[in-house]
C-alpha positions, 0 to 999 in steps of 0.5 A: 762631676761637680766641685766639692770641699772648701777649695771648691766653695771658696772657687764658687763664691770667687767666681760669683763675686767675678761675675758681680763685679763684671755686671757692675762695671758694664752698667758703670760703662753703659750709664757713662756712654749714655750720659756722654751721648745725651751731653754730646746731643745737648751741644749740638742742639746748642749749637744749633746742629740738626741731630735728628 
């Protein structure tokens, strides 16, 4: 038996947008650890560090 009525939708719409904000905040945090690798591994090639 599924939600019906104004609560219901209103539940569904905030369930939705819960759903969005979370993708939103792993791709915010995956693009961060990314760029931290690649400036991790910037430096120490700099240094002259085999990170191979």
């Amino acid at each position: 038996m599924g939600f019906t009525g104004k609560k219901a939708t209103l539940w569904k719409v905030n369930f939705v947008n819960a759903f969005v904000k979370m993708e939103k905040t792993i791709i915010r945090l995956a693009h961060q650890i990314k760029r931290r690798g690649e400036l991790e591994w910037q430096e120490a090639r700099r240094k002259g560090i085999n990170v191979n």
